[in-house]
N, C-alpha and C positions, 0 to 999 in steps of 0.2 A: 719343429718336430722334436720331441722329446729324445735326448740319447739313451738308451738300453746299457747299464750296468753289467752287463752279464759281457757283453761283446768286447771285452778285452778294452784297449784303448783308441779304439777306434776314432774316427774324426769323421763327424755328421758336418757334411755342407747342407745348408741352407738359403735358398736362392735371397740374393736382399737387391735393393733398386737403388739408384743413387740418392743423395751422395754417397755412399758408403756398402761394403761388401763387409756381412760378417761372419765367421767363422768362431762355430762354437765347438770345444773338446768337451770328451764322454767324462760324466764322474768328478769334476772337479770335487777340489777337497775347501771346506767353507773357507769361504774369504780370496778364495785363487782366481788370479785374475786370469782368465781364459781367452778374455775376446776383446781387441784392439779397436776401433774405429778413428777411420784417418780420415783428416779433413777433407774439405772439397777441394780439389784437385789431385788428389792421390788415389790411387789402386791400390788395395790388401792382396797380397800373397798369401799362399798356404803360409802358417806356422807366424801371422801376424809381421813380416816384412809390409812395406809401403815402399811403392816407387814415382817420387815426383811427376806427376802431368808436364807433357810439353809447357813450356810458357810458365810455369807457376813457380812463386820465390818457393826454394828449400826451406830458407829461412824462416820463413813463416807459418811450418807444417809443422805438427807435434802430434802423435795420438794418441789417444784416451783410450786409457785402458777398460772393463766393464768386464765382471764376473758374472754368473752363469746367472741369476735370476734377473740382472740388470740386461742379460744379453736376449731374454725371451721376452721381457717387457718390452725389447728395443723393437726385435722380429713380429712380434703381433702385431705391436703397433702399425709397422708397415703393411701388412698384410692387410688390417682393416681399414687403411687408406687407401688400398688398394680397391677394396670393397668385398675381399676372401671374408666374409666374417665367418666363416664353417674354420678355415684354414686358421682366421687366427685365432679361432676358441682353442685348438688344440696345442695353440702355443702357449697361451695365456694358462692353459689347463698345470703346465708342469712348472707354475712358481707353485714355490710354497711361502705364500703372506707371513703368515706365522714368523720361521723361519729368518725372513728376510725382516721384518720389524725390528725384532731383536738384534739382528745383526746390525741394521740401519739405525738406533735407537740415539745414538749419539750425535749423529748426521741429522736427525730433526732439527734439534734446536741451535744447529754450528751457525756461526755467521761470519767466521772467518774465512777468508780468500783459498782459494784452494790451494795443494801442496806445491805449485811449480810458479805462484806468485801472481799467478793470474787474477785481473778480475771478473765479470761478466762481459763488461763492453769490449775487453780484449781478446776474448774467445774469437775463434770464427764464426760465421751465424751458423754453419751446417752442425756443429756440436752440442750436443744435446745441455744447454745451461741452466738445470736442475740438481741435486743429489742424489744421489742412488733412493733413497725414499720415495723422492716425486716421482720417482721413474718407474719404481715399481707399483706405487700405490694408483698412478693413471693408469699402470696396465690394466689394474684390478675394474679400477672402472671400466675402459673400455671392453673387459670380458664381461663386464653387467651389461654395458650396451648391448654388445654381440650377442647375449641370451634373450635380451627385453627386443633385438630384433628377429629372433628366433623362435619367439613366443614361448619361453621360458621366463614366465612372468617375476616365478616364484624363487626361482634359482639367481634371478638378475636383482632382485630385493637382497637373497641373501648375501648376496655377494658385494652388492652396494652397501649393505648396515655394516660388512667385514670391515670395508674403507673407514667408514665414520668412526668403528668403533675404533680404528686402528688411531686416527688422528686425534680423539676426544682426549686422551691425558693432556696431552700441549696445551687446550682451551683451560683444564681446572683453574689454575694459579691466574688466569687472568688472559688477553688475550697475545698470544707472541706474536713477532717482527716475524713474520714466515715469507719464503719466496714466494714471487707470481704466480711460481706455472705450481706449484705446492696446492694454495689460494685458488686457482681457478679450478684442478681435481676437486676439492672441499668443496666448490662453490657447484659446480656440474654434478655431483654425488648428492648433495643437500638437495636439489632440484628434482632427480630421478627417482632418490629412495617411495617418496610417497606415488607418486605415477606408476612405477612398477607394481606396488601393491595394490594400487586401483585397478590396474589391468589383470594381475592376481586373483581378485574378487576377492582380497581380504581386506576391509575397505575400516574396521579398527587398526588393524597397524595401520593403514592409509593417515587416518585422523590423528594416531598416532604421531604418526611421522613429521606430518604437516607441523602438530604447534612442537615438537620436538625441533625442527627445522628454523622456526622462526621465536624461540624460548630460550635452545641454547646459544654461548656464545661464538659463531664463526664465523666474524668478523664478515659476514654479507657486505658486496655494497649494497647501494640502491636499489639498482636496476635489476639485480637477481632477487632481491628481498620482495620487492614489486611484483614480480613475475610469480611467488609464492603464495603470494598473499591474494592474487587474484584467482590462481588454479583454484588455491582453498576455500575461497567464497563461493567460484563455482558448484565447489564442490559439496562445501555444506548446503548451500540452496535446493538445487536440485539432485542430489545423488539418491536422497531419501533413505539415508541412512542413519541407524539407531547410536541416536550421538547420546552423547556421555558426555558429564563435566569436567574439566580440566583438571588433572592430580595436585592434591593439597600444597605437596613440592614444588610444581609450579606456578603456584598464587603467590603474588607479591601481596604482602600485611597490606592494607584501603584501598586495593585495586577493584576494579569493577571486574564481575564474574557474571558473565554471562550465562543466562539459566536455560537457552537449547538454541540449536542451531544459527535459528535466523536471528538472533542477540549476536551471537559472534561471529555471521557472516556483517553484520551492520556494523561491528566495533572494527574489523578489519579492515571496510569500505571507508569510514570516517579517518583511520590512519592514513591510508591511503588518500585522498581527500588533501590532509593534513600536507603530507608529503610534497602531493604538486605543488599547494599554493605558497609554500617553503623552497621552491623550486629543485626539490632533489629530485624528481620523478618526471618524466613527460606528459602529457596529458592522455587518456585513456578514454574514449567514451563509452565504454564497455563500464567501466567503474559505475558510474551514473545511471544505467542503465540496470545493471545490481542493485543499485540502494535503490532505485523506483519498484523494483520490485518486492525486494526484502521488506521497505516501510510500508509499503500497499500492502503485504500480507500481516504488518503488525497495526494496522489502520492511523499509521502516523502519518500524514498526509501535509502537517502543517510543518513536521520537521524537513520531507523532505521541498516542500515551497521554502524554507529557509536555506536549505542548500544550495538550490538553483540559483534563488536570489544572490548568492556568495562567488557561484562561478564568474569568472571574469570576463568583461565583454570580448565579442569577437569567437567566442566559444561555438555560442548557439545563435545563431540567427534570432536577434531582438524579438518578433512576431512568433517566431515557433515558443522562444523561452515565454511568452506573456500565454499564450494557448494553453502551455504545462502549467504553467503556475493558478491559470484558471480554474485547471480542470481538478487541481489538487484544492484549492480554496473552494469548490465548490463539492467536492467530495467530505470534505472535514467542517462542510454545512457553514462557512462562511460566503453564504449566495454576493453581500453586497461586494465583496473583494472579488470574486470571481467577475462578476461584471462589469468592474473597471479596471481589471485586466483585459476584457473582450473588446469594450471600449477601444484602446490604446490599441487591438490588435485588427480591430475592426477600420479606423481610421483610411479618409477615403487614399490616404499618404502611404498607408502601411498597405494589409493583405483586406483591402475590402470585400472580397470574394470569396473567403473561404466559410463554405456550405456547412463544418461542422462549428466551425466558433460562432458564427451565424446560427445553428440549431440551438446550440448552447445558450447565448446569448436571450433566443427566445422561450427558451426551455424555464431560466433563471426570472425572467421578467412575465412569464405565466401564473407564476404563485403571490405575483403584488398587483394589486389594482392599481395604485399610483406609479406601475411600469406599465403596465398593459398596454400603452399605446406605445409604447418604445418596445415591445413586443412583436409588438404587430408589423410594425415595420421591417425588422430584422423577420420575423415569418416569412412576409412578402416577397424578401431576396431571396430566402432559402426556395422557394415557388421558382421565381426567373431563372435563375441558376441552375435551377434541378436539368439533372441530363438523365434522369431514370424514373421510371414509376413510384417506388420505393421513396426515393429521398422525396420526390412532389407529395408524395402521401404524407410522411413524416412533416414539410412543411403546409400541406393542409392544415393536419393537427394541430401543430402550434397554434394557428391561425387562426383555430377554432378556439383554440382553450384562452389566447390573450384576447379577443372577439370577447368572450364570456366575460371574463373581469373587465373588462374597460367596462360591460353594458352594467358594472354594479353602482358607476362613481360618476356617471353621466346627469345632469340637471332633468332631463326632462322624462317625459313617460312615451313620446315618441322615437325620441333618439334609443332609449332603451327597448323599443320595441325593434324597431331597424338594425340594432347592433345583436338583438339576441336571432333574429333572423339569417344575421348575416353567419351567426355560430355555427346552429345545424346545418346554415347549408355548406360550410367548410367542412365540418363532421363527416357530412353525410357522401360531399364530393372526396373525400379523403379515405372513409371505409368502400367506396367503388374500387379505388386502388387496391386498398389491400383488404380484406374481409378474415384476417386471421392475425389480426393485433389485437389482445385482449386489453389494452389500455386504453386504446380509440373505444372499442364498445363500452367500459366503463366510464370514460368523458361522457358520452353521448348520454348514460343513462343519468348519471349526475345533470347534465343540461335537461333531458324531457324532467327530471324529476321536480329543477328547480324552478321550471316552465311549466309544471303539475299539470303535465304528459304523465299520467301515472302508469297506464297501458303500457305506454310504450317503455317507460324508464324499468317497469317490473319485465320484462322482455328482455331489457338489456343485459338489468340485472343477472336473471336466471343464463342467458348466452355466456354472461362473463363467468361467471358458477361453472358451466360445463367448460369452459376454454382452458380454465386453469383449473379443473379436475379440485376444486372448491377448497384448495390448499392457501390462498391469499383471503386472509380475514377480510381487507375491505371489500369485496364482492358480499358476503356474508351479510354486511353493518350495512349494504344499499340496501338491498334485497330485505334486512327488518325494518330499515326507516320506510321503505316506500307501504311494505307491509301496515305498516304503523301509520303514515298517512293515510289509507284505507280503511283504517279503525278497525285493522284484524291481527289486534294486539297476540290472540295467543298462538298463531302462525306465523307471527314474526319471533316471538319467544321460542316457539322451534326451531327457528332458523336460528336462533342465535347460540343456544345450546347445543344445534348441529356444527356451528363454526366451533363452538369451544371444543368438542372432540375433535375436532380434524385440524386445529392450530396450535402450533410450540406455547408453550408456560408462557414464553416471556413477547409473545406481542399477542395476548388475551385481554390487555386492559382496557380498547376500547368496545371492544366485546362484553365487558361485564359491564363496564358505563352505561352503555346502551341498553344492558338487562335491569339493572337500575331502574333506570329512566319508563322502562317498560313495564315494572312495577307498580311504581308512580303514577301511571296514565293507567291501571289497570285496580285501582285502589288496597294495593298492596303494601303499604309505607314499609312492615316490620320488613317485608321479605326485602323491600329494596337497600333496607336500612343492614342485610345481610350484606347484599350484591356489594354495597360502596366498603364493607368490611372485609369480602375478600378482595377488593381491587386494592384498598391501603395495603395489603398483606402482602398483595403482591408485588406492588411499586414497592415498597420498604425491604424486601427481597432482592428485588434489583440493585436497590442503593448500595446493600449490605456484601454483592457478589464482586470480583474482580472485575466488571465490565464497568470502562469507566461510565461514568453519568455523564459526559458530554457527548457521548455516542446514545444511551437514551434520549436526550433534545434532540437530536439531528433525525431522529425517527419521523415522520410524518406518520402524524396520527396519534402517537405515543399520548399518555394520561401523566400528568405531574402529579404530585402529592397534594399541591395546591389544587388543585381542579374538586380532588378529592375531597377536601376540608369543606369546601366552597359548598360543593351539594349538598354535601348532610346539612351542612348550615342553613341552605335550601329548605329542604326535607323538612329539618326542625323545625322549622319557621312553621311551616305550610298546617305543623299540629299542633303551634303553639306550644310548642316547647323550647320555651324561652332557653333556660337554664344550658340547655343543651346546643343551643343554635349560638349561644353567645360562645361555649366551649370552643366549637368550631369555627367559627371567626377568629378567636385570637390563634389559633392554630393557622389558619391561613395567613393571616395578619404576621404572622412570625415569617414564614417563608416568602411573603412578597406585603413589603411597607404599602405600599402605593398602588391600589387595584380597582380599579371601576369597579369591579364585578360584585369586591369586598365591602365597599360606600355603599354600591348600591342596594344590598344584604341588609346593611344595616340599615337601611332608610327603610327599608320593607318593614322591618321587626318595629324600627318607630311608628309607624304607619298604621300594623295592626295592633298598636297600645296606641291609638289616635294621640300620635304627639306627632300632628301635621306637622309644627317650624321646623323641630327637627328631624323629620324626614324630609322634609325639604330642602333642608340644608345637606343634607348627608346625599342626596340625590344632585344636588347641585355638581357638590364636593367628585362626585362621581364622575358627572358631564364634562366638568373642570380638566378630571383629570384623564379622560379620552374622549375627545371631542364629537368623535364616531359613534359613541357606546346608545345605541337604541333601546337599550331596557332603560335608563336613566334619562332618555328623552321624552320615551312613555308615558313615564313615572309622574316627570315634572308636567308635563303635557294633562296628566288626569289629577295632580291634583291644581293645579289653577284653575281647571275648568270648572271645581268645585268651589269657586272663590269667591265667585258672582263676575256680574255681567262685564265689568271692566278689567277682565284678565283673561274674555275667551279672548280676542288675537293672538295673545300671547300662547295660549295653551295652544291655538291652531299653528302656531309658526314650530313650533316643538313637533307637535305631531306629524306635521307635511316634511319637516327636514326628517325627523323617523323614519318617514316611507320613502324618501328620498334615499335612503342612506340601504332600506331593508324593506321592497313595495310588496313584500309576502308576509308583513307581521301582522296580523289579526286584531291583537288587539289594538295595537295602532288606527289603523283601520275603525275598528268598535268607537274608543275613546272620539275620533275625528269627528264621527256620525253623528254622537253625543253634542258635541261642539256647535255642530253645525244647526240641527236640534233647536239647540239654547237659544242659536242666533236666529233663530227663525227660516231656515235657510231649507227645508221639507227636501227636496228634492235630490240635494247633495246628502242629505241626511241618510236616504233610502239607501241611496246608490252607496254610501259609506257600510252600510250595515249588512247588505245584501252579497258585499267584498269581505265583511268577516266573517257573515254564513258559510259562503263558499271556501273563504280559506281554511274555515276551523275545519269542514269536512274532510279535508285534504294536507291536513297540519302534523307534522310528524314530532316522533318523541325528542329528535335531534336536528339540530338546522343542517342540510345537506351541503352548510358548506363546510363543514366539521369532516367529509371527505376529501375536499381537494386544497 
């Protein structure tokens, strides 16, 4: 309680708790020492006597003197040990900081022994082993405490920057030898200042405060610097506040300056990071759990699988850490690393049971025919497993979709009928579960469509169009191809100028591909020859924006530049326009050395200037260089046929592995007939030609596996 000036010289007691009783007079005059505290084992008397405790040496008792602002920093203190924080704000209330700086200003930087020769270890412990600064500059703190738990947010801010700014001269010239209990005020004050202002809702001094706190120099250790730096990352993450970049003053010359928030919650994670495996820090899994966040929302997925990878064993449980690493390799579209990570975690030794690295697992080997049957398998478990309708559904799915690709890479035309059987009926047993997954309906219509189920695939089509409110372009691109199989070219061109109004700029390129194409089948070249002029415009758009171009690849569905070059080169060919078709060739040619697509481009153009060797060469050259590629097995398949009678086998082995590889190609199919024809063979001849009536009727402008 503050003494009243006016009340003559009165003497305010003060109740105090042991060790010590103290006794403060009215009006001291600055510098007057007012109030005695005696050690533990002694009683204070009025007027500062001490009288020895039973049992305790004389000899060993001296008391410390403390004037008046030493003596309320003494009393608050006790008070809000007590847990009075009302009581001790009032005490705290009558220092004056100011005042007492100045007065204390020499006592900062002393580090000489104090006047009566003592030195710390030989005090008593009951005796306050600080300088009159520490003593008062804690108090000052603890009155910010006392406010910030009073919900005086804004009062306990200011009264914590009074502390900092009181101590910041000592920091300029470099950093001083300052006492502990000095050091741990600094360190407890550096910690609060930003906290109060967040509770304040002034959340720029907040930010403020933060790189102010971990910028300037004081003398932090670790573990408080730790504690800073992780509040602050919370803070920039999620606070969702309008950050700003760091003052010119605090940029060191080649340092890296982070351009908003989550840049410099990720540079503080990595120091941190840094920190443990230096071993000044302990380990946090909060830290780790930030930077999975912070890198997921910058789409760096393969820095943060390089950090994981970093952590030390024993951290994370082997199997969860392979799962993470999975999930991030497979997000930043590296499928083959993701799945021998799943492998490893799949193992019957490790977690062979777990239903999502299992989904995963089948999810990854759905998009490759030469996984398909390692697909299937992992589907199967995720089936056994399943303890919910849900997850059996999802493992249906799988089930169906690797079912599908196995039935493309199978030798025979019965196995492939049995496996495409076994498709729908996982589909079909999987959408019974759940009837409101718009991705199983558009599997399913990809399946009738490539099983020319046209009915039903235009069905699914249009369901998956209403499911997703016709906002996902590829429901659009089914819904024209199947159109287009139906040979109702200018209602698919509807649809498809319907998807381009209702789809973002930048995933319209298979949209205009397919309008292209639809030009093409529709005897429209110039206009197509527009379509492929705005899809360049727009891929070269892409290139030119900040979005890097390894995030365009990992698109499913996405149009490369090459693809681009390739059609017109197409197109040209198709009018005989040389000049222009070779244009676009070396334009593809530049972007990808080594392309079937490109060989086989050119063996066409040789072909129609009847320079047979070298389109046959250059088709070879193609086959050579993807062993798979069916337009180059066509090729070669129709022109040996033309070569006489001791090269149909050979043109028949070209064209059966074709339909082996692709039993929905037409002209495959055509050429075969022909073949068979020549050999005298009538009846296989029929049956050949009668398979490319039917398919041309049913032949769309895009192979429908260009959707999955």
């Amino acid at each position: 309680m503050a003494p009243d000036p006016e009340e003559g010289g009165e003497t305010v007691q003060e109740e105090a708790t042991s060790p010590a009783e103290v006794e403060v007079q009215a009006d001291p005059a600055p510098g007057e020492k007012v109030v005695e505290l005696a050690s533990e084992g002694e009683s204070l008397k009025p007027g500062g006597g001490s009288t020895p405790a039973v049992g305790a040496d004389s000899s060993s008792h001296e008391g410390l003197s403390l004037n008046y602002e030493e003596a309320r920093a003494l009393l608050g203190r006790l008070e809000f040990q007590k847990g009075n924080v009302e009581v001790a704000l009032r005490v705290f209330d009558g220092i004056d900081l100011q005042a007492a700086i100045q007065q204390f200003q020499p006592s900062l930087s002393d580090k000489t022994p104090s006047k009566k020769g003592r030195t710390k270890s030989e005090l008593p412990s009951s005796v306050p082993q600080n300088n009159p600064a520490s003593l008062v500059l804690e108090a000052i703190y603890l009155k910010s405490l006392s406010l910030q738990k009073l919900g005086k947010s804004t009062e306990a801010a200011n009264q914590c920057q009074s502390v900092l700014d009181s101590v910041e001269s000592m920091f300029q010239n470099g950093t001083p030898d300052i006492e502990p209990k000095l050091q741990e005020t600094v360190n407890k004050s550096v910690e609060l200042l930003p906290e109060a202002w967040k509770y304040a809702g002034s959340y720029q001094e907040a930010l403020a405060s933060y790189r102010r706190a971990l910028l300037s120099p004081w003398n932090l250790d670790d573990e408080c610097r730790s504690r800073i730096q992780k509040r602050f990352v919370a803070f920039l993450l999620y606070s969702n506040v309008d950050w700003n970049p760091p003052s010119m003053a605090q940029q060191i010359e080649g340092s890296f300056v982070p351009k908003n928030n989550v840049e410099e919650a990720i540079l503080l994670l990595m120091i941190l990071l840094r920190n443990w495996y230096q071993g000044k820090t302990h380990w946090d899994p909060s830290v780790m759990e930030h930077l999975t966040y912070a890198l997921s929302l910058c789409r760096e997925l393969l820095i943060l699988a390089k950090q994981l990878e970093e952590v030390l064993p024993g951290i994370y449980p082997r199997t969860e850490r392979w799962s993470t690493l999975a999930l991030c390799y497979y997000a930043a579209g590296h499928k083959d690393d993701a799945l021998n990570f799943l492998r490893k975690s799949l193992n019957k030794l490790e977690n062979p049971n777990d239903t999502l690295a299992l989904s995963l697992a089948a999810k990854i080997s759905s998009k490759e025919c030469h996984l398909a049957s390692e697909g299937v398998e992992y589907a199967r478990r995720v089936i056994a497993l399943a303890e919910s309708q849900h997850l059996k559904s999802v493992g249906l799915h799988l089930l169906g979709r690797c079912l599908g690709k196995k039935s493309k890479v199978v030798s025979s035309d019965y196995q492939r009928s049995l496996l495409q059987t076994e498709t729908l009926k996982s589909l079909t047993e999987s959408f019974a579960l759940n009837r409101y997954n718009a991705d199983l309906i558009f599997d399913m219509g990809v399946e009738y469509a490539e099983q020319r189920n046209m009915n039903s695939a235009l069905r699914c089509a249009k369901e998956f169009i209403e499911a997703t409110g016709g906002s996902v372009s590829k429901g659009w691109r089914l819904l024209a191809l199947v159109l287009s199989a139906q040979q109702r070219f200018s209602e698919a061109e509807v649809a498809i100028d319907a998807a381009l109004d209702e789809t973002a700029k930048w995933d319209q390129g298979p949209l205009l591909r397919v309008k292209a194409k639809l030009k093409v089948a529709q005897s429209s070249p110039m206009e197509a020859v527009e379509a492929y002029r705005a899809l360049l415009s727009l891929v070269q758009a892409q290139k030119n924006t900040s979005k890097p171009t390894k995030d365009l690849e990992v698109i499913d569905g996405s149009v490369s530049e090459f693809e681009i070059w390739q059609g017109l080169a197409n197109l040209y060919s198709s009018l005989s326009y040389w000049r222009d078709a070779e244009i676009c060739l070396q334009k593809a040619r530049a972007l990808k050395s080594y392309s079937a697509t490109t060989l086989h481009a050119e063996g066409y153009m040789h072909q129609a200037r009847k320079h047979t060797k070298d389109a046959l060469a250059a088709y070879v050259n193609a086959f050579s260089t993807e062993l798979e590629h069916v337009a180059s097995k066509v090729a070669i398949g129709a022109l040996l046929a033309k070569q006489g009678p001791r090269f149909l086998p050979a043109a028949r082995c070209f064209l059966s592995d074709a339909l082996r590889v692709e039993p929905t190609n037409r002209m495959a199919w055509l050429y075969l007939g022909k073949v068979h024809r020549s050999d005298g063979r009538i009846t296989d001849a029929a049956d050949c030609f009668q398979a490319a009536v039917m398919l041309e009727e049913s032949d769309p402008v895009e192979c429908f596996n260009s959707l999955s």
